[in-house]
N, C-alpha and C positions, 0 to 999 in steps of 0.2 A: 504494500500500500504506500502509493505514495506523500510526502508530507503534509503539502496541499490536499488532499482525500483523506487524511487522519485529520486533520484542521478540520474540515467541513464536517466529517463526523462527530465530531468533540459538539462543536457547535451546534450543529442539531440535537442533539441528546443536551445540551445545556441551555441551552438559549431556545426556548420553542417560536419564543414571539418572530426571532429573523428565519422563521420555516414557514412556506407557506399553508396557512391555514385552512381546513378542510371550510365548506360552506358553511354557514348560521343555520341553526333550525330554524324553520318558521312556522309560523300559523297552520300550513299547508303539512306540514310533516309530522305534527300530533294527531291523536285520537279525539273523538269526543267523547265525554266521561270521562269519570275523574278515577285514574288506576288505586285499586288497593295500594295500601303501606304497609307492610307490616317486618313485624321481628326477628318473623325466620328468614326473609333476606338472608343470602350468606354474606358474609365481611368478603372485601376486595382483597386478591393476594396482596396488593400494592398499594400505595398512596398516588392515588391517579386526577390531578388537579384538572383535564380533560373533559374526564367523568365529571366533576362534579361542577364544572358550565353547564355541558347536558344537562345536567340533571338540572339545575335551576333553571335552564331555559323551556325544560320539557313541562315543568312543574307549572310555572307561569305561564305559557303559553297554552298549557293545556287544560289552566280556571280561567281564562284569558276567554277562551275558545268553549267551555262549558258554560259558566256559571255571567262570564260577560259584566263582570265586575270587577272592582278595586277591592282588595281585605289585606287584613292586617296579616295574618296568619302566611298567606305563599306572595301575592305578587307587589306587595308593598316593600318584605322585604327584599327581594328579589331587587326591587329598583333600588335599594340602599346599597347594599354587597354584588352585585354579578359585574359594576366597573371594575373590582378589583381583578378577575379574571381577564380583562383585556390583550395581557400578553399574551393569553395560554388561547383563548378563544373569543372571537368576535363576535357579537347578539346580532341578531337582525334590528332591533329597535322597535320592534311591536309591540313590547307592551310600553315606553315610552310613549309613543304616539298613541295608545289607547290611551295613557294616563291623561295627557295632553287635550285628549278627545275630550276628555268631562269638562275643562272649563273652553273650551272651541266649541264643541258640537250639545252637550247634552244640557249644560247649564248658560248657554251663549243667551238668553234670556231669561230664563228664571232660574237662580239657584235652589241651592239645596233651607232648608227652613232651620229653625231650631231644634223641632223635632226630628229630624235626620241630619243634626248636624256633624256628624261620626265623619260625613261621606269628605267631608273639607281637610280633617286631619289625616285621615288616610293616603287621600291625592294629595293635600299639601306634600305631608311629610315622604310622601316619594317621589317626586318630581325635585325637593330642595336637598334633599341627601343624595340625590344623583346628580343634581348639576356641582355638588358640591366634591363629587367623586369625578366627576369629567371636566368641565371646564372652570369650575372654581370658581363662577360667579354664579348669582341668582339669578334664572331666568324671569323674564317678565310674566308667564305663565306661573311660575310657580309661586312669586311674587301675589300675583292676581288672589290666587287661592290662598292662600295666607290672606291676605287683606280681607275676604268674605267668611275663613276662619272665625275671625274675631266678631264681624255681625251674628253670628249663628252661635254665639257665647252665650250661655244662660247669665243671669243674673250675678245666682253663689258664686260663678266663676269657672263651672266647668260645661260639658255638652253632654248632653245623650250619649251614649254611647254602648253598643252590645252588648245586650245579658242573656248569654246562650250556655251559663255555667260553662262555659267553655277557659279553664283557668289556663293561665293567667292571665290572656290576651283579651278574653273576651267575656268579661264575666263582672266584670262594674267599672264604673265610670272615672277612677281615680288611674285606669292605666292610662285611658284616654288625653288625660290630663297632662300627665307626663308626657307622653309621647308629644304633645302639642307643644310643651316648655321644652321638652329638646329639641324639636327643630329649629322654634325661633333662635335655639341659643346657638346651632349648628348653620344655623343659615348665612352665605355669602354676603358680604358689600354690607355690613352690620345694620339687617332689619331688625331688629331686639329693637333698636334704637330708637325706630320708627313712632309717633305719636302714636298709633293706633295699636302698636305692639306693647307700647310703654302704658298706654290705660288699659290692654287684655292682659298684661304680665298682674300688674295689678289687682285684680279680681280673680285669676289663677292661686297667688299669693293667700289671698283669702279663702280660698276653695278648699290649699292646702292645711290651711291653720285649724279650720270646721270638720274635717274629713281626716283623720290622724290616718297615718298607716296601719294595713290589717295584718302584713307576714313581710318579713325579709326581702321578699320578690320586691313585694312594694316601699321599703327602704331602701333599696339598691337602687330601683327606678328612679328614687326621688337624688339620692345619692349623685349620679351620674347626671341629669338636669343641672342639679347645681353645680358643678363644674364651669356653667357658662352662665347661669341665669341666677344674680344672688337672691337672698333672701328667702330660700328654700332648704338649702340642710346647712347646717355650722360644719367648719373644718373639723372639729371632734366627732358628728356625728360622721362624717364622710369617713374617718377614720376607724369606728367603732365597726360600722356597717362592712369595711372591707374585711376589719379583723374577721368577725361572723360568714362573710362568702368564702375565707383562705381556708376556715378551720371545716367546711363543709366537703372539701378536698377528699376525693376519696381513694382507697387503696391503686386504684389502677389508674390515677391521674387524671380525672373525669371528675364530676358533678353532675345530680342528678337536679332534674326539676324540681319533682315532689320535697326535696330538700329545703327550697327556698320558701314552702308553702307551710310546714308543719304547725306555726303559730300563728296560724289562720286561723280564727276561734268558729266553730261551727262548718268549713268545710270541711266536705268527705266523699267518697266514692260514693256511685252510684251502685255498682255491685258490694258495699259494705267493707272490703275491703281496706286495710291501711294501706295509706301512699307510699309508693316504691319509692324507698331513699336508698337503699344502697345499691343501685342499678346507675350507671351513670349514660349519659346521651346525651344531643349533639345541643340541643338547646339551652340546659344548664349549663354547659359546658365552657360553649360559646359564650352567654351571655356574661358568665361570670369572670372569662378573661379579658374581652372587652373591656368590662364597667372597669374591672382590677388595670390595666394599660389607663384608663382614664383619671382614677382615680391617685396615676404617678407609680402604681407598682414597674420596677423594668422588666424591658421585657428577656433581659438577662435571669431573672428569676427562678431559681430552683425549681418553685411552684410553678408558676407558666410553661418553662422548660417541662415538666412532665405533664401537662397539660395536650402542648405541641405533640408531644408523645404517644398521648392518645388518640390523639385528633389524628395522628398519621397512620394509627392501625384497628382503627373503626371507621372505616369510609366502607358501604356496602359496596356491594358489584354495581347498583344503578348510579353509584356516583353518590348519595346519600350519605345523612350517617341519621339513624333512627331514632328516634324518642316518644314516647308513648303517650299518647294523653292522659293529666296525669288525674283528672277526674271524671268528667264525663266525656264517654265514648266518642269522640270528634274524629273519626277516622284517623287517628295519629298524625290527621295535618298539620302538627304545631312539627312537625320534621321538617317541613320545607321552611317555615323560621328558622328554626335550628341549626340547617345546613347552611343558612344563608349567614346566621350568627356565625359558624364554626370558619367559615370561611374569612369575615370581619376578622375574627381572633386573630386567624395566620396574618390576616396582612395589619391589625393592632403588633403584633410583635412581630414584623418584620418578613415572615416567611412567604409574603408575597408583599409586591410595590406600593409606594405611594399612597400611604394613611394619611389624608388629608383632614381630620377631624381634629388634633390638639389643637386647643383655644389660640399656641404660638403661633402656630402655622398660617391658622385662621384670619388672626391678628393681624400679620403683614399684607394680606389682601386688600 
């Protein structure tokens, strides 16, 4: 072999991004119906970062394509995490342009009301966490939906939002809430700032003070908010709340969802059942390394390091890595957050490019 032909092979096997790219999935290349999830998946021989575009593009394209909506659960996160895949695989952009569709085509004259005002922080918060992972500014579009966010604010300070017991995502109005103070706090060209952002941060603030948190999940959420948005957790409390995510660390370098839930006073399974904490998967997993990079752990860390660890030898064969719903029976679609989190993680500590979300970074924009 000669030098030049060991060179180019080095590089392909290293560098996938200068290899030319097979085509995007599209709309056209999914099923209709939503494929089972489930646990008997077998694990992938390999840590195949590939796969698991596929797998977020199949996922999203194919509630995109079924169900013809924005959710929290698969293609919200989906627009948050699948830029970081960029080098490894290129998206076709459709579910972008659906997200796009809701304030062009479906809300171009009437938006969404108070009573369904969910649907603003959903499309908000994915249209502003992707241009915030692509082009590093806010677009005007997402901008837009932000802006009618805050019309469709209830009073208390927070919005409607899905109660399908569906924990933790969808299952009362305080995740909602958060999700909404993170993005302003994540958002490009500093909207926080905005009059209209500064009198709904306000009433959020309030919402937080009347509505305490019910379990760690929702400590952590609030935790991570304030990182950019003050007046929502004190430096001590950010610090207490990490100590409680590190020590929930479990044997094989995971975390389990039902971990972050247990002091949840009155949740419980539908089949009666206790919540699986010592099972770890891709949504605790994720989330918890995330918040912990956010919250200044490095990503040097022992703890994160075995984290990375697991994350690299639980990816199923579809490119997934699974988690189960960890109360009511939701088709285990909190996986397709999960994977979308696990993915976040690697490129929070480094193991894939260009983590555009510290406040420094943010800051010089």
């Amino acid at each position: 072999m000669t030098t030049l032909l060991r060179a180019l092979v080095l590089l392909t096997v290293t560098w996938p991004s200068v290899v030319a790219a097979q085509q995007p999935l599209t709309l056209k290349d999914v099923a209709k119906g939503l494929p089972e999830i489930s646990a008997d998946e077998p694990m992938a021989t390999e840590f195949l970062p590939m796969k698991a575009a596929e797998y977020l593009d199949r996922s999203a394209l194919n509630w995109v394509k079924t169900k013809k909506c924005a959710t929290c659960h698969t293609n919200m996160f989906y627009m948050i995490a699948r830029p970081a895949l960029h080098t490894i695989q290129r998206d076709s952009g459709e579910v972008r342009s659906f997200y796009e569709d809701y304030r062009k085509v479906r809300w171009l004259k009437n938006g969404p009301t108070e009573k369904d005002g969910f649907w603003t922080i959903v499309v908000g918060t994915g249209l502003t966490f992707n241009d915030a992972q692509t082009t590093g500014k806010h677009s005007d579009l997402a901008r837009e939906v932000l802006d009618m966010m805050w019309k469709v604010q209830r009073e208390d300070g927070g919005w409607n939002w899905p109660h399908c017991d569906y924990a933790p995502m969808e299952i009362d109005d305080h995740y909602g809430v958060t999700i909404a103070a993170l993005t302003v706090g994540v958002a490009p060209g500093g909207y926080a700032e905005t009059p209209q952002s500064r009198a709904g941060l306000e009433k959020l603030r309030t919402y937080f003070k009347n509505n305490p948190p019910k379990s760690l999940h929702h400590r952590a959420m609030l935790a991570w908010c304030s990182v950019r948005i003050d007046g929502i957790a004190t430096e001590e409390q950010r610090k207490q709340t990490l100590a409680e995510l590190l020590a929930l660390q479990l044997d094989d370098g995971g975390w389990s969802t039902s971990g972050l839930l247990t002091d949840w006073k009155g949740l419980a399974r539908d089949d009666g059942k206790p919540l699986n904490t010592k099972t770890s998967d891709g949504y605790g997993t994720g989330l918890v390394m995330v918040i912990a990079r956010e919250l200044g752990l490095s990503a040097d860390d022992a703890r994160l390091r075995r984290g990375v660890k697991w994350i690299r030898t639980n990816q199923r064969e579809s490119g997934k890595w699974f988690t189960q719903s960890p109360v009511k029976d939701a088709g285990n679609l909190i996986s397709n957050a999960g994977s979308a989190y696990v993915i976040l993680a690697l490129q929070a500590c480094g193991e894939l490019p260009d983590w555009p979300f510290s406040p420094t970074k943010q800051a010089s924009r």
